[in-house]
PyMOL Python script that loads the backbone (N, CA, C, O; Angstrom):
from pymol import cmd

cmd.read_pdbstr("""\
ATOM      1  N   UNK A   1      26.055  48.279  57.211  1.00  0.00           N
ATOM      2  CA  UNK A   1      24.973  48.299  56.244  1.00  0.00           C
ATOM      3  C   UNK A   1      23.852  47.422  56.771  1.00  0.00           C
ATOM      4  O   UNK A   1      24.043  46.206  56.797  1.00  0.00           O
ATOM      5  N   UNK A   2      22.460  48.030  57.281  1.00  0.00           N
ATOM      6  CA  UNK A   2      21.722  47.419  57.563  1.00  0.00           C
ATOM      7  C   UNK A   2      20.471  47.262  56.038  1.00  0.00           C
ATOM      8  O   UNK A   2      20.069  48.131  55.264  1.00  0.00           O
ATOM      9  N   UNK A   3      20.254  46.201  56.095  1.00  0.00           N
ATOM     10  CA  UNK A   3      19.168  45.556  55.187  1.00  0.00           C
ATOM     11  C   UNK A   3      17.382  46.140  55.867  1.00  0.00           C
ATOM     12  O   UNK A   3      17.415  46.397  57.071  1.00  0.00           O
ATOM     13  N   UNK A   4      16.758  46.225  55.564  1.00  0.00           N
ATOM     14  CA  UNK A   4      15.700  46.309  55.663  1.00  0.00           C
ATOM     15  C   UNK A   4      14.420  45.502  55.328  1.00  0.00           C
ATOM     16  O   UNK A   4      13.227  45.624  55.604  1.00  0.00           O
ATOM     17  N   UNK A   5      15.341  44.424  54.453  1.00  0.00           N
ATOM     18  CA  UNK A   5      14.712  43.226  53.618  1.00  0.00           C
ATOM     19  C   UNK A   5      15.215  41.935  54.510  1.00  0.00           C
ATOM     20  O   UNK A   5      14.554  40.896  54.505  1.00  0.00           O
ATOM     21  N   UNK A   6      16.324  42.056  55.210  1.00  0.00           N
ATOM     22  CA  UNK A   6      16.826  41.068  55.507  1.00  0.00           C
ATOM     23  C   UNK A   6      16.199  39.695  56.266  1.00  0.00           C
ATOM     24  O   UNK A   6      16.589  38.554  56.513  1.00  0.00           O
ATOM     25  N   UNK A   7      15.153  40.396  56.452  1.00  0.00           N
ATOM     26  CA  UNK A   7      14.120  39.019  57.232  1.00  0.00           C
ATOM     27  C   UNK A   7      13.182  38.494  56.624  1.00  0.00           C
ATOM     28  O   UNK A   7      12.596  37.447  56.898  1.00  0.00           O
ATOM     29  N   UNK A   8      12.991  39.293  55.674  1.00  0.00           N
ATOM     30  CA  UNK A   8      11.970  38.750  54.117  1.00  0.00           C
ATOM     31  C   UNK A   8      12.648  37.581  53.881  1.00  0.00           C
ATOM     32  O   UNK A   8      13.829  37.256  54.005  1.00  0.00           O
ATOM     33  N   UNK A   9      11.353  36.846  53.404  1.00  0.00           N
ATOM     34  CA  UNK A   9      11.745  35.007  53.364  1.00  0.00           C
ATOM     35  C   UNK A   9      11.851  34.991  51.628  1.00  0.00           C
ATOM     36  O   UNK A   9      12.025  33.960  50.977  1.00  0.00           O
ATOM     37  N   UNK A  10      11.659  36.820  50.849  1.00  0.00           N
ATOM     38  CA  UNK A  10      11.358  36.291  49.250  1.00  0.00           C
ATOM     39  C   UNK A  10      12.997  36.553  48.985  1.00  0.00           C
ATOM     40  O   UNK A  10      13.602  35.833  48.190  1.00  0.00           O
ATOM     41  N   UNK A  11      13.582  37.498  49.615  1.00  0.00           N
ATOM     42  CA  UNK A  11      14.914  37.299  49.822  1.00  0.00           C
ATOM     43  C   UNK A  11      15.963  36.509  50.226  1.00  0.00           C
ATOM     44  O   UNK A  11      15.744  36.131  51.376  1.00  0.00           O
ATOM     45  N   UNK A  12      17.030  36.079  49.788  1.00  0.00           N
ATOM     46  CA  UNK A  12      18.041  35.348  49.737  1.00  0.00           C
ATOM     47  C   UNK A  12      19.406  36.349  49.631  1.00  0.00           C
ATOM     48  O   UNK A  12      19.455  37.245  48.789  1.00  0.00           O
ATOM     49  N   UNK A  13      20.321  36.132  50.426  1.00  0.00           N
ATOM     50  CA  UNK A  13      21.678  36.764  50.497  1.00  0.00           C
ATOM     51  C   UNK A  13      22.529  35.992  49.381  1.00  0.00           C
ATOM     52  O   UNK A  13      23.639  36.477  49.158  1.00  0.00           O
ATOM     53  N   UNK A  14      22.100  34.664  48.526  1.00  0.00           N
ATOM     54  CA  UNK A  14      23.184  34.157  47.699  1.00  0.00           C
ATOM     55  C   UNK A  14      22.268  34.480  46.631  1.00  0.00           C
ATOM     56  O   UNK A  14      22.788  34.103  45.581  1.00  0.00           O
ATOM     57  N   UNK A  15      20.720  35.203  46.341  1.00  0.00           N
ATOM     58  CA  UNK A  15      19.733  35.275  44.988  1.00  0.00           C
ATOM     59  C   UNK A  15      21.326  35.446  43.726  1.00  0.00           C
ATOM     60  O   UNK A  15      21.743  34.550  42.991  1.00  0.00           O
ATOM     61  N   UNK A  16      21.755  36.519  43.829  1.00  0.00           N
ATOM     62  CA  UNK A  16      22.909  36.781  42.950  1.00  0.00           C
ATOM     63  C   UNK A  16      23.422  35.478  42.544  1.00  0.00           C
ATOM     64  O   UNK A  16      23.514  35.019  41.406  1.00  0.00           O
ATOM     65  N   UNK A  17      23.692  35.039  43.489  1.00  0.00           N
ATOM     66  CA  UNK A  17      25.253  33.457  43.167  1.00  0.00           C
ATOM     67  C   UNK A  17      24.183  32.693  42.358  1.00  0.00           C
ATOM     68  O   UNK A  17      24.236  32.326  41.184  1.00  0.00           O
ATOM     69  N   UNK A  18      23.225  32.545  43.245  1.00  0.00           N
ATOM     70  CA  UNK A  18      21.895  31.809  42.221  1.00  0.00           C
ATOM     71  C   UNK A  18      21.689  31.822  40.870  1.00  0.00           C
ATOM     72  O   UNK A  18      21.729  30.958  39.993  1.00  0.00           O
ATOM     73  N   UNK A  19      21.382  33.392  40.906  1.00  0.00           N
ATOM     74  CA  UNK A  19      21.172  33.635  39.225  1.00  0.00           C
ATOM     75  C   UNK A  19      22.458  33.161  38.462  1.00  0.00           C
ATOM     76  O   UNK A  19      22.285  32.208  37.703  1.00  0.00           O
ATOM     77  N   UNK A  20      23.507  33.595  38.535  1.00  0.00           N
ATOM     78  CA  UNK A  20      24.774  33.099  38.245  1.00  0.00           C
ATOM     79  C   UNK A  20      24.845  32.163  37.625  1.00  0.00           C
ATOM     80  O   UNK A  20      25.004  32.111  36.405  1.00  0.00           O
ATOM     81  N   UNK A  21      24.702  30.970  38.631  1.00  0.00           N
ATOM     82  CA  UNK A  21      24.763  29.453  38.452  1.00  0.00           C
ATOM     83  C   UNK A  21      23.693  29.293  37.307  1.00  0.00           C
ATOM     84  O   UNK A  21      24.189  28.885  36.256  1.00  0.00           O
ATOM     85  N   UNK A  22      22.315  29.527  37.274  1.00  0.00           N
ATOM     86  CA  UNK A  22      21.342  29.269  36.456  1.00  0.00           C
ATOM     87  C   UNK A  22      21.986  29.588  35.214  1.00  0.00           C
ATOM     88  O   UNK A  22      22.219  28.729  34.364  1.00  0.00           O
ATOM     89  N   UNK A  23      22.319  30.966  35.068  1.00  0.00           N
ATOM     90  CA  UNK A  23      22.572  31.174  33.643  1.00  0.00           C
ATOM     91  C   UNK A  23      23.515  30.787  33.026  1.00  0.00           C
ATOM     92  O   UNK A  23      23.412  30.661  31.806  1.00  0.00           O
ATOM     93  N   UNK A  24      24.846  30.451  33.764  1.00  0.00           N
ATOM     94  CA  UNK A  24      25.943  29.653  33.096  1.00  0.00           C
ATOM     95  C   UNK A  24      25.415  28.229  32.699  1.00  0.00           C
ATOM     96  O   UNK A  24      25.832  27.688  31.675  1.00  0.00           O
ATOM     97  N   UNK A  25      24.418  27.576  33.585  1.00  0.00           N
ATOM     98  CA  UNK A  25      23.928  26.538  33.597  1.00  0.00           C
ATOM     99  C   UNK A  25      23.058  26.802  31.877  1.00  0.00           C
ATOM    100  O   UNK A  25      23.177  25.923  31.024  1.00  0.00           O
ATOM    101  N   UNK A  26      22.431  27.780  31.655  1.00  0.00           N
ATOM    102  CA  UNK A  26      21.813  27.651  30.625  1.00  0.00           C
ATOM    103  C   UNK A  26      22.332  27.905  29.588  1.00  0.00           C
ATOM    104  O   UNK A  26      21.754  27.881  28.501  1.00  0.00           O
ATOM    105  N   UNK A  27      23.676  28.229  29.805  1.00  0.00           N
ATOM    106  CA  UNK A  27      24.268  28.999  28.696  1.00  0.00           C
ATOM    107  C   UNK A  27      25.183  27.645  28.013  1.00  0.00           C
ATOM    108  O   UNK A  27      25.732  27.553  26.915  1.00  0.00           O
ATOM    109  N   UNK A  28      25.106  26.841  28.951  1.00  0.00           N
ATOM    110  CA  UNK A  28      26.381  25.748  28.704  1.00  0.00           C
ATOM    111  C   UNK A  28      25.099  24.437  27.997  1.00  0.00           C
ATOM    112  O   UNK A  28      25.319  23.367  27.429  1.00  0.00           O
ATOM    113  N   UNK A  29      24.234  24.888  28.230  1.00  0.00           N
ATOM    114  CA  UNK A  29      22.818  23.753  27.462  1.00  0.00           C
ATOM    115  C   UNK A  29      22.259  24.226  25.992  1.00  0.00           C
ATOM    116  O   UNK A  29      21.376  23.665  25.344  1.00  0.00           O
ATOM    117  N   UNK A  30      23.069  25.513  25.598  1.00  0.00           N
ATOM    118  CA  UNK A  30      22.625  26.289  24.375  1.00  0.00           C
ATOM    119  C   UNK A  30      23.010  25.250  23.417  1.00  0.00           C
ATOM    120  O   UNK A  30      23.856  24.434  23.781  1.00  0.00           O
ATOM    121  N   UNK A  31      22.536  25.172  22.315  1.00  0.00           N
ATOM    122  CA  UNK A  31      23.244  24.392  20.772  1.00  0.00           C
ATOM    123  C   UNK A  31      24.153  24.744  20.399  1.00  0.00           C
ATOM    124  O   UNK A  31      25.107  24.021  20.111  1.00  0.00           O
ATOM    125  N   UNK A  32      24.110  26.133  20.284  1.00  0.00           N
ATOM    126  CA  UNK A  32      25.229  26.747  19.675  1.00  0.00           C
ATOM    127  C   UNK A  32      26.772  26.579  20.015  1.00  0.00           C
ATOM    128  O   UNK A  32      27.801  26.630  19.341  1.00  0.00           O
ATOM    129  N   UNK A  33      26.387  26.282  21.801  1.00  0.00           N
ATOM    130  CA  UNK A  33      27.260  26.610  22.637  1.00  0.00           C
ATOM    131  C   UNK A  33      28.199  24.728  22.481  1.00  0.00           C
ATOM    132  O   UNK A  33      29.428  24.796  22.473  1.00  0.00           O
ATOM    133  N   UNK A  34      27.828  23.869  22.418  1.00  0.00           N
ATOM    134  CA  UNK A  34      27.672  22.624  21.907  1.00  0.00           C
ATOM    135  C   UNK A  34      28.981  22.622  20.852  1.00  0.00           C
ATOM    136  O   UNK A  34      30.056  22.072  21.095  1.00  0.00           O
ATOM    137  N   UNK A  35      28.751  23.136  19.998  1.00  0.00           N
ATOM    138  CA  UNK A  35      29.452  23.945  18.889  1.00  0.00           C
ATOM    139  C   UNK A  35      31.339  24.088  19.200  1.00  0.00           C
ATOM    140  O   UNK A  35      32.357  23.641  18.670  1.00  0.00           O
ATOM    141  N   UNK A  36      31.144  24.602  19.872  1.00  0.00           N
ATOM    142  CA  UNK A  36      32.482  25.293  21.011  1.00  0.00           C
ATOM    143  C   UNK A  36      33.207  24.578  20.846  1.00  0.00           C
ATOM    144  O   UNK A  36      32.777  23.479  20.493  1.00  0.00           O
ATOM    145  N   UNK A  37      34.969  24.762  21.012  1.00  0.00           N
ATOM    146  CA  UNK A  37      35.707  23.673  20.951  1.00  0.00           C
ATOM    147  C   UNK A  37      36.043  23.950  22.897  1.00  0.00           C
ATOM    148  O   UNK A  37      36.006  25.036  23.475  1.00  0.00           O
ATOM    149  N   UNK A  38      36.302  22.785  23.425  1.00  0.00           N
ATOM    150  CA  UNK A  38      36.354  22.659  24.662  1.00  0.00           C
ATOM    151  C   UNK A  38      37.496  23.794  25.274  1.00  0.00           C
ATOM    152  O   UNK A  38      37.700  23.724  26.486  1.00  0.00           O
ATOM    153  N   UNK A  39      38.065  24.580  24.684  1.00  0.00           N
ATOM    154  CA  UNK A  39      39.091  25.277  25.325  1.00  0.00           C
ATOM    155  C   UNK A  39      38.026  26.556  25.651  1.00  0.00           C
ATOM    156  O   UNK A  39      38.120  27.035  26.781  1.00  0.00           O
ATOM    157  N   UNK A  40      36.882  27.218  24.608  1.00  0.00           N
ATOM    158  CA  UNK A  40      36.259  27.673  24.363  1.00  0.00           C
ATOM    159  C   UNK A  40      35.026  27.726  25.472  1.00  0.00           C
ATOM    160  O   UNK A  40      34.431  28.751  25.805  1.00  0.00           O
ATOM    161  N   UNK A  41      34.811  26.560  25.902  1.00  0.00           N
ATOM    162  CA  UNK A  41      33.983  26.204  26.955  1.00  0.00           C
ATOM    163  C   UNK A  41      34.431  26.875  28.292  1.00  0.00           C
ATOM    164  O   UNK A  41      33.969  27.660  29.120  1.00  0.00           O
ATOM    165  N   UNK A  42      35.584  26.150  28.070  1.00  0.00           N
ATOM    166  CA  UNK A  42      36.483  25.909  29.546  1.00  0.00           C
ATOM    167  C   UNK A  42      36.782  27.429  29.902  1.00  0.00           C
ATOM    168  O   UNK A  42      36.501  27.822  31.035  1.00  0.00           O
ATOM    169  N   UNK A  43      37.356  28.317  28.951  1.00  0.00           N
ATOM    170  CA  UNK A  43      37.616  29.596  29.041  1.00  0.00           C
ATOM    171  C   UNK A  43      36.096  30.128  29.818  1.00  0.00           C
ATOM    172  O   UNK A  43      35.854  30.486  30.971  1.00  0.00           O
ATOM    173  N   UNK A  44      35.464  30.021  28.908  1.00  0.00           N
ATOM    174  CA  UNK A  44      33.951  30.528  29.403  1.00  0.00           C
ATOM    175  C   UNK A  44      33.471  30.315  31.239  1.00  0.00           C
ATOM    176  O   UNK A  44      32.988  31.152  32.002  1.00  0.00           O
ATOM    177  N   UNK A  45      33.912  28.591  31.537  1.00  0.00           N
ATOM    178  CA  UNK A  45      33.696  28.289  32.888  1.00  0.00           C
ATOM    179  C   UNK A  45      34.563  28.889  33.606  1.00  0.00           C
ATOM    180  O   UNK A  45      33.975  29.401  34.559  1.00  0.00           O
ATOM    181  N   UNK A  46      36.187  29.185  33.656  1.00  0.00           N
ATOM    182  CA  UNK A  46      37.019  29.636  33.897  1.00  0.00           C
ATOM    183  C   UNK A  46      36.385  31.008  34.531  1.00  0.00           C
ATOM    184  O   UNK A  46      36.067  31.290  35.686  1.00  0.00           O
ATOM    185  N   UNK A  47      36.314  32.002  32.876  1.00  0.00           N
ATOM    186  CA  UNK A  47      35.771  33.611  33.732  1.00  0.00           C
ATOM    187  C   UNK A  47      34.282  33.854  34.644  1.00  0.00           C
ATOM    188  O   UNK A  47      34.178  34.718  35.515  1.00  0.00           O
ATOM    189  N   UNK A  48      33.081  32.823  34.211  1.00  0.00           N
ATOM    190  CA  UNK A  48      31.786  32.963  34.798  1.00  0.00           C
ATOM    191  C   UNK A  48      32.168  32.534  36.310  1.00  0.00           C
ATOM    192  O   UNK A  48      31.971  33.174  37.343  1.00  0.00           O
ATOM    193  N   UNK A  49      32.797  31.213  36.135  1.00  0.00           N
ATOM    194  CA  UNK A  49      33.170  30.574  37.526  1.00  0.00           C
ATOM    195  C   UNK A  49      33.568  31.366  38.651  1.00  0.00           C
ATOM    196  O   UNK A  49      33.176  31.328  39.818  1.00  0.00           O
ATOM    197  N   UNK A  50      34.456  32.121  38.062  1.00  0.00           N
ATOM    198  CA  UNK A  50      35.145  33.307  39.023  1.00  0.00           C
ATOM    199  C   UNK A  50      34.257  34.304  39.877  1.00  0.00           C
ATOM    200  O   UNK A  50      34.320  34.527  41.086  1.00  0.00           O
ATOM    201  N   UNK A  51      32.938  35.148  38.383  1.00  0.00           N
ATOM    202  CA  UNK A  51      32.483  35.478  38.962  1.00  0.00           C
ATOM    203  C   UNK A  51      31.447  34.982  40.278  1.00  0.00           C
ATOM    204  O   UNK A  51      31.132  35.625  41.279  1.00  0.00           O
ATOM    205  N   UNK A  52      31.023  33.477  39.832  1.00  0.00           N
ATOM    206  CA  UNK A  52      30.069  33.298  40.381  1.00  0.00           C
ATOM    207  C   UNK A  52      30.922  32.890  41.609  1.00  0.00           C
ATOM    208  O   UNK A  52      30.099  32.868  42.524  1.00  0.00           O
ATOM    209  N   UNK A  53      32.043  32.579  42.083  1.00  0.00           N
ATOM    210  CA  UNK A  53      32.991  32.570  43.690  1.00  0.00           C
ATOM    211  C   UNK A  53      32.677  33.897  44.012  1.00  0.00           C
ATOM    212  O   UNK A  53      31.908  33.900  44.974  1.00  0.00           O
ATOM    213  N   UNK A  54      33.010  35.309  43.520  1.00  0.00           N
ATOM    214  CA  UNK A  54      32.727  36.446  43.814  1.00  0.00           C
ATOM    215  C   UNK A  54      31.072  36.298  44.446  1.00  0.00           C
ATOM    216  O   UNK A  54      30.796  36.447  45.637  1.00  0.00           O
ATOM    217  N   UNK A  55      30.451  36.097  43.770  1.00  0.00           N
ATOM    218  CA  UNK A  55      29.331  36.282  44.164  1.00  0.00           C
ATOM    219  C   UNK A  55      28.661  35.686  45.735  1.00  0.00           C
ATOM    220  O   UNK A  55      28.158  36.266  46.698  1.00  0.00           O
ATOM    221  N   UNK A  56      28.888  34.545  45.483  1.00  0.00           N
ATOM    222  CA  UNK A  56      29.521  33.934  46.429  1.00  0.00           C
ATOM    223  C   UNK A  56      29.867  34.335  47.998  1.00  0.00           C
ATOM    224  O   UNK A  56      29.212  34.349  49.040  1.00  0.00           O
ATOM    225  N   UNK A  57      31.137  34.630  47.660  1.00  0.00           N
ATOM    226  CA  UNK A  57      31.970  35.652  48.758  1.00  0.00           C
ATOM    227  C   UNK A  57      31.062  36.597  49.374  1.00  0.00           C
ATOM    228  O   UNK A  57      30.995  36.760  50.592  1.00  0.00           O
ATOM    229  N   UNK A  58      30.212  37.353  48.333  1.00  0.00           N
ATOM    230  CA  UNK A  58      30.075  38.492  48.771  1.00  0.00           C
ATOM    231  C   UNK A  58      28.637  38.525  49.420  1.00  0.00           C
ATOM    232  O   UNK A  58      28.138  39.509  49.965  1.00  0.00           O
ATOM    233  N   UNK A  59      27.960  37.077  49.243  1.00  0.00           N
ATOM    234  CA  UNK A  59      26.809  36.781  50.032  1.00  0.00           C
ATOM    235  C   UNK A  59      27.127  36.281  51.408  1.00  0.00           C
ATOM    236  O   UNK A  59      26.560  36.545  52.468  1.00  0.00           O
ATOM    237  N   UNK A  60      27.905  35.691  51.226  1.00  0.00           N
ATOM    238  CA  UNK A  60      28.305  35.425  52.983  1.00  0.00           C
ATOM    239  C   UNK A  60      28.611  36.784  53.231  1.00  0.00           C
ATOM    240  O   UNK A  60      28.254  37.001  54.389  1.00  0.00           O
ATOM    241  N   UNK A  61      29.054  37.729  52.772  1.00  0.00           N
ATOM    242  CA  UNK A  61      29.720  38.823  53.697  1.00  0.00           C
ATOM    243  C   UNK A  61      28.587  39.707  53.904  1.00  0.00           C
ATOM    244  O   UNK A  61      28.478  40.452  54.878  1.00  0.00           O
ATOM    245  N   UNK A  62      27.742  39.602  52.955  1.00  0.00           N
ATOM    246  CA  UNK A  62      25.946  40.270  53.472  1.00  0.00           C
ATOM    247  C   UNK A  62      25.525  39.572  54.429  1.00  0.00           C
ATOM    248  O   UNK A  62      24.385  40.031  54.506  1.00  0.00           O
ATOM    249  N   UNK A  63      25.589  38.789  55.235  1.00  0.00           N
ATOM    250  CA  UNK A  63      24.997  37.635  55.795  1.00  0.00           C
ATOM    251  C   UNK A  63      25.943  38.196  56.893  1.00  0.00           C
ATOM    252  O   UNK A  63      25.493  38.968  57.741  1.00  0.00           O
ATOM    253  N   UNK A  64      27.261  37.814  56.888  1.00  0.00           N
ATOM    254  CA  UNK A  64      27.591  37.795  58.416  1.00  0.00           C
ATOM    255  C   UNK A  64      27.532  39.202  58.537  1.00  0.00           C
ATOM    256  O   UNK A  64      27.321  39.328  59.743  1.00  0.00           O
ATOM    257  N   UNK A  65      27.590  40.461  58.010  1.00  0.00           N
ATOM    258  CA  UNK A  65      27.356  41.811  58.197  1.00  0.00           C
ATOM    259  C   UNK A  65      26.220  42.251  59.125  1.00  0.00           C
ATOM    260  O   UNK A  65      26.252  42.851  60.199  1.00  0.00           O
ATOM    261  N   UNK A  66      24.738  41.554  58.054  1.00  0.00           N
ATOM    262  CA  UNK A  66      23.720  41.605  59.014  1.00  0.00           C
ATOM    263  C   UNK A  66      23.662  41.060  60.085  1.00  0.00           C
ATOM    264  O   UNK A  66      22.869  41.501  60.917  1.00  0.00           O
ATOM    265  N   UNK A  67      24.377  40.085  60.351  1.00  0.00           N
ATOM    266  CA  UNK A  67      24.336  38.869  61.605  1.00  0.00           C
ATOM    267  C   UNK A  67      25.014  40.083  63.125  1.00  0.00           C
ATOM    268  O   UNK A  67      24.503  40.141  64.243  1.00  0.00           O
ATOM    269  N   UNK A  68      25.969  40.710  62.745  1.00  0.00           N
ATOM    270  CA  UNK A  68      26.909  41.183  63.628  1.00  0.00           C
ATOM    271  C   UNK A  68      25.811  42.162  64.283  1.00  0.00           C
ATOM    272  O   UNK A  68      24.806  42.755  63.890  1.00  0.00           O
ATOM    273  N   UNK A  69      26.556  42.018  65.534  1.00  0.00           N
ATOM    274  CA  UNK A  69      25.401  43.635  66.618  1.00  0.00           C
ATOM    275  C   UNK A  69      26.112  44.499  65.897  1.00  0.00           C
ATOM    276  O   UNK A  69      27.067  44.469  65.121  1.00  0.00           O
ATOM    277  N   UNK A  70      25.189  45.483  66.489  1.00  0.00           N
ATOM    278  CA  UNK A  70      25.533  47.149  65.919  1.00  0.00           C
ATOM    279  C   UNK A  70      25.897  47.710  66.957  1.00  0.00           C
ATOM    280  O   UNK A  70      25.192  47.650  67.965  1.00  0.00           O
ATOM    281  N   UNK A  71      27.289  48.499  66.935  1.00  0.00           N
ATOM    282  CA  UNK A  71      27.881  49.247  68.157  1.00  0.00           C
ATOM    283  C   UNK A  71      27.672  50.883  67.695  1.00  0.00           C
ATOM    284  O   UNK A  71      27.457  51.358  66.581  1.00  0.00           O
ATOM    285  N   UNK A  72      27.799  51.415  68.779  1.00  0.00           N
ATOM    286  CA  UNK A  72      27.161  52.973  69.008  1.00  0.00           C
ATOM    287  C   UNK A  72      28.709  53.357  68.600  1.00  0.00           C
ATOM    288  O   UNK A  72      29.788  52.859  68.920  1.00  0.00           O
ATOM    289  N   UNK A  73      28.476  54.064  68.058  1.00  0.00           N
ATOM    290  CA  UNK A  73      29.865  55.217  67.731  1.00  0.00           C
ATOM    291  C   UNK A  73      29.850  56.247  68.875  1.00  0.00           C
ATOM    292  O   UNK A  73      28.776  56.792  69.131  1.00  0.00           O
ATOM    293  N   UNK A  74      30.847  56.531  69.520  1.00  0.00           N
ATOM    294  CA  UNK A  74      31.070  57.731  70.379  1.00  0.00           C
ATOM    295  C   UNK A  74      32.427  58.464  69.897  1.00  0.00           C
ATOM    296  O   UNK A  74      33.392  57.926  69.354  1.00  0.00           O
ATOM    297  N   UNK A  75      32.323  59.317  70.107  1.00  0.00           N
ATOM    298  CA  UNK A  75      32.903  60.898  69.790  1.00  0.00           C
ATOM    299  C   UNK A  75      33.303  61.559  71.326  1.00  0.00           C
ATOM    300  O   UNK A  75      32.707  61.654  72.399  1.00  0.00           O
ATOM    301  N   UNK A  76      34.696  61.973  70.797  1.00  0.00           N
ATOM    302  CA  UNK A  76      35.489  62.771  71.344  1.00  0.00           C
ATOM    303  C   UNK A  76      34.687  64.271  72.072  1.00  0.00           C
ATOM    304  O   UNK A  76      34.776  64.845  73.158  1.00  0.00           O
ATOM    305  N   UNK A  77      33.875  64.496  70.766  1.00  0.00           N
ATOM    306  CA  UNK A  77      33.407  66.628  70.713  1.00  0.00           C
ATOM    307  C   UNK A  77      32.504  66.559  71.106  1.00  0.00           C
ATOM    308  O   UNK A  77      31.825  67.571  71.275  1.00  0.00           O
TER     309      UNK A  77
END
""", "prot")
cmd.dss("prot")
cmd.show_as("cartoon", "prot")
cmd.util.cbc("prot")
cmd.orient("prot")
C-alpha cells in the first residue's frame, strides 16, 4: 500500500492514535463524567485504551509499510 500523502508534513501516520488520546482526554474532563463511580471510569479507560494501542499498532505498521522498498512481482506466464 503506497500512500500518496505520505510525505505531506499536514499528515501524520499516528493523526488517528492522536485523535484518540484527545478525546478520551476530553471525555475523562467532562462533569458528568466526574460523576462516575471509578469502576465506571476505569471500564471506560480499559476499552478506549485498547483501542487507542490498536491505533497505535497500526500507525507504526503504516509507517514501516511505507518505509519498505517495493519489489517487482514476476510471473511464471
Amino acid at each position: 500500500m503506497k500512500l500518496a500523502y505520505s510525505n505531506s508534513l499536514e499528515f501524520s501516520f499516528f493523526s488517528e492514535a492522536k485523535l484518540k488520546f484527545e478525546r478520551i482526554i476530553s471525555h475523562l474532563e467532562d462533569k458528568q463524567v466526574k460523576q462516575e463511580s471509578h469502576g465506571e471510569v476505569e471500564a471506560y479507560i480499559d476499552t478506549e485504551g485498547t483501542e487507542l494501542l490498536r491505533c497505535l499498532l497500526q500507525g507504526f505498521l503504516d509507517i514501516k509499510t511505507a518505509e519498505e522498498p517495493r519489489q517487482q512481482v514476476c510471473s511464471n506466464r
